[in-house]
C-alpha positions as CSV (number, residue, x, y, z in Angstrom):
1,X,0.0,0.0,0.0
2,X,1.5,3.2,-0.8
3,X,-1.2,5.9,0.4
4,X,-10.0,0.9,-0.4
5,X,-24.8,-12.4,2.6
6,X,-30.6,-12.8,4.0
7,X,-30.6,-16.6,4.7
8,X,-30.4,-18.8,2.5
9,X,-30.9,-16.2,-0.7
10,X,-28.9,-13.7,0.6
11,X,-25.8,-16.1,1.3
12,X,-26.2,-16.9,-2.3
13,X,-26.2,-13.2,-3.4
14,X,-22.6,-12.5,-1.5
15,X,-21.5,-15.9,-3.3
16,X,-22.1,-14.1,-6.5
17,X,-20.5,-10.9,-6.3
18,X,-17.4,-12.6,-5.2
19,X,-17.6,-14.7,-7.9
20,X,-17.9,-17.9,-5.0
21,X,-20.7,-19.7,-4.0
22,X,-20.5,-20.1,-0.2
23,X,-23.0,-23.2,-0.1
24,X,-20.5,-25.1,-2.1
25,X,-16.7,-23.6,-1.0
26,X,-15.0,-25.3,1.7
27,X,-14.2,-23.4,4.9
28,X,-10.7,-22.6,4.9
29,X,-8.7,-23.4,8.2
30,X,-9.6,-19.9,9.6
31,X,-10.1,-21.1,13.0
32,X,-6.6,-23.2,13.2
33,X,-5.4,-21.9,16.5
34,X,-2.7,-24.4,16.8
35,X,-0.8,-23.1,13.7
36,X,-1.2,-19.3,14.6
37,X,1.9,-17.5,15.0
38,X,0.8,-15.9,18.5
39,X,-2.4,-17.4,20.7
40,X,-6.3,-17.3,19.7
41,X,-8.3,-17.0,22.2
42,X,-12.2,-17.4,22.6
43,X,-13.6,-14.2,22.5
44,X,-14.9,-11.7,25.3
45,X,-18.6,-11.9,26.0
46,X,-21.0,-9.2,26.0
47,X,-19.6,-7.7,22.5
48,X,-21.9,-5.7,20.1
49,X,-22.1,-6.3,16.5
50,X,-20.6,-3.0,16.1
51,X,-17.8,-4.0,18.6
52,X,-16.8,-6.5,16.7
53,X,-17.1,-4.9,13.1
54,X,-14.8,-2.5,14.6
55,X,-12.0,-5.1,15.8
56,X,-12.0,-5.5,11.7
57,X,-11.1,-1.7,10.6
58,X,-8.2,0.1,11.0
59,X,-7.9,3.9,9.4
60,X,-5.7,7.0,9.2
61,X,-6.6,10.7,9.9
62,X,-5.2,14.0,9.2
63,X,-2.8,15.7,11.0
64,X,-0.7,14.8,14.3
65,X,-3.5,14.6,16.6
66,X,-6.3,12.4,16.4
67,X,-9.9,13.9,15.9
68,X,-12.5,13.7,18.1
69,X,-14.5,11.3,16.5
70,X,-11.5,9.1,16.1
71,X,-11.0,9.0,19.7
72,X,-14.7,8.3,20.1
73,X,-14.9,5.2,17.9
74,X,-11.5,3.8,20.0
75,X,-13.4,4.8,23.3
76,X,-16.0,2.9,22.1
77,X,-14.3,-0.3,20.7
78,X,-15.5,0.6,17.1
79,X,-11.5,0.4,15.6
80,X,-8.9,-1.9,16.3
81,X,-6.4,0.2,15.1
82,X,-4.7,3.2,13.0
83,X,-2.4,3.3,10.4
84,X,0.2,6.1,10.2
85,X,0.9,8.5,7.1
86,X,3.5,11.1,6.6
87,X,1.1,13.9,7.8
88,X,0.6,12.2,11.4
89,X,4.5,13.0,11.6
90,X,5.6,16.7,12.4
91,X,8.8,14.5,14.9
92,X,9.5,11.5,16.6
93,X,8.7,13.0,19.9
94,X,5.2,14.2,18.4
95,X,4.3,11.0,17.2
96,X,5.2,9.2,19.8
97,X,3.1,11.3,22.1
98,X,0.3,11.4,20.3
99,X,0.2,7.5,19.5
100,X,1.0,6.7,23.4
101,X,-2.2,9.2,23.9
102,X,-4.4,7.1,21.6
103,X,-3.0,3.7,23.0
104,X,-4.2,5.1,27.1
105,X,-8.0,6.0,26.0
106,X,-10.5,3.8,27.8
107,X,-12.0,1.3,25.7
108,X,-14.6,-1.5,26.9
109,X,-13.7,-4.9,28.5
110,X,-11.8,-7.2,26.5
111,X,-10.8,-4.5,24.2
112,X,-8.1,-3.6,26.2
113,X,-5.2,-5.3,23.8
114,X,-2.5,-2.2,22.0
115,X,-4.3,-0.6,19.5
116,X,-2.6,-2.2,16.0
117,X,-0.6,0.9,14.9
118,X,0.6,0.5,11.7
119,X,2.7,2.2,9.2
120,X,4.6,1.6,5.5
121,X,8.3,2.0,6.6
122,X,9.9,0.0,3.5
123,X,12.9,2.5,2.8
124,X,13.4,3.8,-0.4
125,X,10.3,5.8,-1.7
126,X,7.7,4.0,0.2
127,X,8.7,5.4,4.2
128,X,6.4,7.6,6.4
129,X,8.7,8.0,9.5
130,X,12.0,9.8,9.1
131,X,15.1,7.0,9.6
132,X,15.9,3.5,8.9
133,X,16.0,1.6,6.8
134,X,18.5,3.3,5.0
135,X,18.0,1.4,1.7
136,X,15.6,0.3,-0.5
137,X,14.1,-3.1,-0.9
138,X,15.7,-3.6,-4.6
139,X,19.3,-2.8,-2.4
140,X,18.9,-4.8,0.4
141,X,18.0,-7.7,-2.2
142,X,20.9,-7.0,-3.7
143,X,23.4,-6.7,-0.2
144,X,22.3,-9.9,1.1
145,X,20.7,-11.1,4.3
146,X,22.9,-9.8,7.0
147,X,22.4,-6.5,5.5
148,X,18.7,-7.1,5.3
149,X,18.4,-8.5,8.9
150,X,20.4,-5.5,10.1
151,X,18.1,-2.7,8.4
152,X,15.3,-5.0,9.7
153,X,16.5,-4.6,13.3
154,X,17.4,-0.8,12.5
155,X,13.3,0.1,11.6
156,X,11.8,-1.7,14.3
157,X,13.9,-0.1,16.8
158,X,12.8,3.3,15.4
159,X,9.3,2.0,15.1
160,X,9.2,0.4,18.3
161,X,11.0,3.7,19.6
162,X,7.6,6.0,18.5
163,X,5.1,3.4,19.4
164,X,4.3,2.0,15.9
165,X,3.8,-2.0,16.3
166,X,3.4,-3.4,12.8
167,X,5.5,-2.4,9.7
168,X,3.0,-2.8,6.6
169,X,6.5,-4.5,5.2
170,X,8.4,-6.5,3.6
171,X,7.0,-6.3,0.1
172,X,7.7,-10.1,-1.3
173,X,6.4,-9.4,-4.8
174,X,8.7,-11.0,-7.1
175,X,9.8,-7.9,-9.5
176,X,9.7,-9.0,-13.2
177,X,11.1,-6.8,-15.4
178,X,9.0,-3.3,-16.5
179,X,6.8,-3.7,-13.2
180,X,5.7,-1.2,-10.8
181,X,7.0,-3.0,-8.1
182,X,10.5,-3.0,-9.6
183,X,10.4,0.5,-10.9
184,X,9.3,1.8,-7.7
185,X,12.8,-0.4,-6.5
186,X,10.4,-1.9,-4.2
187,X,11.2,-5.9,-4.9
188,X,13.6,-7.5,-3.1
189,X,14.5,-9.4,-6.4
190,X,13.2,-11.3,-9.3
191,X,13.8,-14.5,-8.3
192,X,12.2,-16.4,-5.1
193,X,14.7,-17.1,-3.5
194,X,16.3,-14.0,-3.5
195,X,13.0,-12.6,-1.9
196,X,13.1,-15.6,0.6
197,X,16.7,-14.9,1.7
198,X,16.3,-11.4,2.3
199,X,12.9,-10.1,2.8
200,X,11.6,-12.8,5.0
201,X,14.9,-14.1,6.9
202,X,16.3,-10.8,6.9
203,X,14.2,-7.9,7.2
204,X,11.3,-9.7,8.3
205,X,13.2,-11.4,10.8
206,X,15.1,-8.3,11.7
207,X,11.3,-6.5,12.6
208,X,10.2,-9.7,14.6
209,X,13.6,-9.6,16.8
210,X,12.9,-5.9,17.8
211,X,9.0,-6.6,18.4
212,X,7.5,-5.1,15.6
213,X,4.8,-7.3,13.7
214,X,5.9,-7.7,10.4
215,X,3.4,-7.8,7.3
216,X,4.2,-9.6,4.0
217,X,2.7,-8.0,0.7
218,X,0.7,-8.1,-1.6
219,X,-0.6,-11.5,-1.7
220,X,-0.8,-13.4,-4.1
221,X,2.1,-11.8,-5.8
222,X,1.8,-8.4,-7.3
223,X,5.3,-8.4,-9.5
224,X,3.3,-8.7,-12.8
225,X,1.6,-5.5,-12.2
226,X,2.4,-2.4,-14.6
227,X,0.8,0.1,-12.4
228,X,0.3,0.8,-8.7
229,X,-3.2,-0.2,-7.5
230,X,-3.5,3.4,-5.9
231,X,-4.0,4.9,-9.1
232,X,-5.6,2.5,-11.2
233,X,-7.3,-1.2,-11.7
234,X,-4.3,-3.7,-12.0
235,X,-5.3,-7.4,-14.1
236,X,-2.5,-10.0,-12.9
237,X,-2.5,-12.6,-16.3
238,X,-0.6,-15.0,-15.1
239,X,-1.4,-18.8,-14.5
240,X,-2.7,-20.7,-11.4
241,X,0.5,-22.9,-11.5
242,X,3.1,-20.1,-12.2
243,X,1.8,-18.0,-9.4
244,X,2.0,-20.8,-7.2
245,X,5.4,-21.9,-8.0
246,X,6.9,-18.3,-8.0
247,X,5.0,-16.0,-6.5
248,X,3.4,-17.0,-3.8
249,X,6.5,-18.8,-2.9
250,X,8.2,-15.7,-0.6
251,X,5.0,-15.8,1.4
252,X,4.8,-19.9,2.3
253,X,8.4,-19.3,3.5
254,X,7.2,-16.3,5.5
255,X,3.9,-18.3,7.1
256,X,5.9,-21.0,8.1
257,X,8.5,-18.6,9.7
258,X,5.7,-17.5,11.5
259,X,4.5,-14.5,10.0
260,X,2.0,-12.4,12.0
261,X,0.4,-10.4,9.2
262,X,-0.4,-10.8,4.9
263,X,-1.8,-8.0,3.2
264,X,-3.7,-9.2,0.0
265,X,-3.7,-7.3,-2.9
266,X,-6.3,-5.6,-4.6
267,X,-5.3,-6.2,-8.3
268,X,-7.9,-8.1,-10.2
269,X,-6.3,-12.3,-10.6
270,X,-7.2,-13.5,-13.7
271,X,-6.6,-17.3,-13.1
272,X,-8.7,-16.8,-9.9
273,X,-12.1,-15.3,-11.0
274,X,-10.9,-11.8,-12.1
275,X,-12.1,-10.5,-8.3
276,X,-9.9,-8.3,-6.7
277,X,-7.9,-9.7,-4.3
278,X,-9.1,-9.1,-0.6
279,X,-12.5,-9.2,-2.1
280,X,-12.3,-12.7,-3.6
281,X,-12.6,-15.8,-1.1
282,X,-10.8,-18.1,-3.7
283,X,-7.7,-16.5,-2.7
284,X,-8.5,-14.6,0.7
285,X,-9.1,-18.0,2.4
286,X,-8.5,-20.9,0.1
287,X,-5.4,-19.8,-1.1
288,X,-4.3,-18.2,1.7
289,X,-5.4,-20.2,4.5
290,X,-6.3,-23.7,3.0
291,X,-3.3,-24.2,0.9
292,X,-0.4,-22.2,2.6
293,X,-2.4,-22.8,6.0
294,X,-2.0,-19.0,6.8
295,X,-3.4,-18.5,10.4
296,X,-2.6,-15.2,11.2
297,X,-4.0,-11.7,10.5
298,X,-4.7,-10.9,6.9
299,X,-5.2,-7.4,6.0
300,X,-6.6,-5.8,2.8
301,X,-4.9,-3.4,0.5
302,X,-6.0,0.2,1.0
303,X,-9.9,-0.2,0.4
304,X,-9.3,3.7,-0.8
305,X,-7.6,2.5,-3.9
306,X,-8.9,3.0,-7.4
307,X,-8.7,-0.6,-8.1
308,X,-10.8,-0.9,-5.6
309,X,-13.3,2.0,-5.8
310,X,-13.8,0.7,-9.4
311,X,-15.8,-3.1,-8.4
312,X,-18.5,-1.3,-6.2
313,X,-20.1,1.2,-4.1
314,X,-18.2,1.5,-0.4
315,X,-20.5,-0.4,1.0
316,X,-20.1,-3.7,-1.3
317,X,-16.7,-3.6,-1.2
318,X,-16.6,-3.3,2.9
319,X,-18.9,-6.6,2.7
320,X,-17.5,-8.4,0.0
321,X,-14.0,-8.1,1.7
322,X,-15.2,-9.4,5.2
323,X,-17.3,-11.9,3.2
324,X,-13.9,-13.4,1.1
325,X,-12.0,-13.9,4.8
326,X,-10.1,-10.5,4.6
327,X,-9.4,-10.0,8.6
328,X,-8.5,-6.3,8.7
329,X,-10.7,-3.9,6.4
330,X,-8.1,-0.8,5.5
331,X,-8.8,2.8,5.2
332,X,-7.1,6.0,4.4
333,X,-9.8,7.9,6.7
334,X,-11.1,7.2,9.8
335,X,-14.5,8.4,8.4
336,X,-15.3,5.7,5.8
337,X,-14.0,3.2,8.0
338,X,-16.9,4.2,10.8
339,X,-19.4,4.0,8.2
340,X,-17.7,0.2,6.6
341,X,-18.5,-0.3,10.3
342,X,-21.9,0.7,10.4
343,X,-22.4,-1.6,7.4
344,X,-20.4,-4.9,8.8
345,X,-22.4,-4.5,12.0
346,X,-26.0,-3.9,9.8
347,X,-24.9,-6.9,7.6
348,X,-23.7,-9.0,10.4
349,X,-26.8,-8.6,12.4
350,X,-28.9,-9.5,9.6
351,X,-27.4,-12.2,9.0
352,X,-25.7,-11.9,5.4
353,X,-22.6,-12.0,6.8
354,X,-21.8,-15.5,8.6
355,X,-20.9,-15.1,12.1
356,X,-19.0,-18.1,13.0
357,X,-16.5,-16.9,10.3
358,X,-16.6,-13.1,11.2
359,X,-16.2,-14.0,15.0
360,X,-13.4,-16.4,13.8
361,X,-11.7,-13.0,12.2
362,X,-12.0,-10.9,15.2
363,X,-10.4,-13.4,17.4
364,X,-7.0,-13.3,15.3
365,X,-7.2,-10.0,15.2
366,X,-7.3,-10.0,19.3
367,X,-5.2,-12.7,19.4
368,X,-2.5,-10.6,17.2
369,X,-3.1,-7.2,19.5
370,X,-2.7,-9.1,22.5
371,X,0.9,-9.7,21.3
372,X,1.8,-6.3,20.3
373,X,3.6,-3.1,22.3
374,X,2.1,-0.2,23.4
């Protein structure tokens, strides 16, 4: 990211505009507490539907201190987290005040886990916090693993430092040549294991040594993309087999180095449906959970992005994504993600959203916050 089902008919209608029919798919192993990288908990009782929508959102806002509304929702237990831009940060010192200010605000019981506070410190062009790392991901691909690992360590130590717990990093696209992810210097490399070596046993690792939540991105492999997702709708044509085999290779390294967080793209996958990403369930949970056997946190995209913004109104896309097994619904502004919220919780209660599977969602993401600094 760079910085968007009525009974038995209604299931049917979410099956549809995900392109899946969820009286036919197979439940992915969502609820696989055994294989999660930290512990999954049952979860607290006495939780509203708009409680737990909100353990599903995470947003940004302007400026370096948080609205009031903002502060509301967290008071509330309507947001699980925030995600920080370059505008939040006027210094370290500011931000880390300000973050240590949202992390002490009252919120109801069993909502008292560390906010998720998250930010995209890759180095190179993509960084929102003054500081390490030092070098791109393209360089540290090309310096090798102890230089990765180090820069790793370097950026959680500053992140840790001002109070941000998850990096939204490494990216473990595999750059092919003419890409945006390669143009951008973003790719660790254009071969797997190159990605493998560095981004997951080095930087990754580097993050998780200093206590920072690492995120691998942008599942299942954006490397094939010409454009960034922010600006416009991305097609990935590439085949089933091939993506396996290449792409989605850095990330089965990173799951079973237990990796806390994936962020799933929102380019359109032509070999699975066409449906973006984080919308579509093919990939969101039987890609992502039933073959790698992913049972961390996933987290969408930005649901702000044009790729996005181009499938459906703000409201379909906030539905379809929690529908497809997307954990962590991502926003640019803490505004639409209150009213995403509103429409989980309306959608939830009415029952065309299943519960056992949104419940199993919000329990990661507790089980994940529980882990985290503050």
């Amino acid at each position: 990211m760079i910085v968007v089902a009525l009974l038995a008919a209604a299931a049917f209608t979410a099956g549809a505009l995900t392109g899946n029919d969820p009286r036919t798919d197979p439940p992915g192993p969502g609820d696989a507490a055994d294989t999660a990288p930290f512990a999954v908990k049952p979860l607290p009782g006495g939780l509203s539907d708009a409680q737990l929508a909100g353990q599903r959102l995470v947003a940004g806002f302007e400026g370096t201190q948080a609205p009031k509304g903002l502060r509301k929702l967290i008071r509330e237990g309507r947001i699980g987290g925030v995600v920080i831009f370059a505008d939040n940060v006027a210094s370290k010192g500011g931000l880390r005040r300000a973050i240590a200010d949202l992390q002490s605000i009252p919120r109801p019981p069993g909502l008292g886990a560390p906010l998720a506070v998250m930010t995209d410190q890759e180095g190179g062009a993509v960084e929102r916090i003054d500081g390490p790392p030092s070098a791109s991901g393209a360089e540290m691909g090309q310096r090798g693993r102890k230089f990765a690992a180090k820069q790793g360590r370097a950026t959680g130590r500053l992140l840790r430092k001002v109070g941000v717990n998850i990096d939204l990093a490494p990216v473990l696209d595999i750059g092919r040549r003419g890409s945006a992810i390669s143009e951008e210097g973003r790719s660790f490399g254009s071969r797997p294991g190159t990605v493998i070596g560095t981004a997951v046993n080095g930087f990754a690792a580097g993050l998780r040594g200093e206590g920072v939540a690492a995120t691998a991105k942008h599942f299942p492999g954006f490397g094939a993309a010409e454009v960034n997702t922010d600006f416009a709708p991305q097609v990935i044509d590439v085949s089933r087999s091939k993506l396996r085999r290449v792409d989605e290779a850095p990330f089965r390294a990173f799951v079973d180095d237990g990796g806390e967080l994936v962020m799933l793209s929102v380019a359109r996958y032509k070999a699975f449906g066409g449906e973006p990403a984080a919308l579509n369930r093919a990939i969101a949970t039987r890609e992502l959970r039933g073959r790698l056997g992913f049972a961390g946190v996933s987290v969408t995209d930005s649901l702000d992005a044009q790729a996005v913004l181009a499938s459906g109104s703000r409201k379909q896309v906030a539905t379809r994504a929690a529908s497809a097994g997307s954990d962590v619904l991502l926003y640019g502004d803490w505004r639409t993600a209150r009213k995403s919220g509103r429409t989980l919780a309306k959608a939830l209660d009415h029952g065309r959203l299943d519960r056992a599977d949104f419940e199993a969602s919000v329990r990661r993401v507790l089980g994940l916050r529980a882990t985290l600094s503050n």
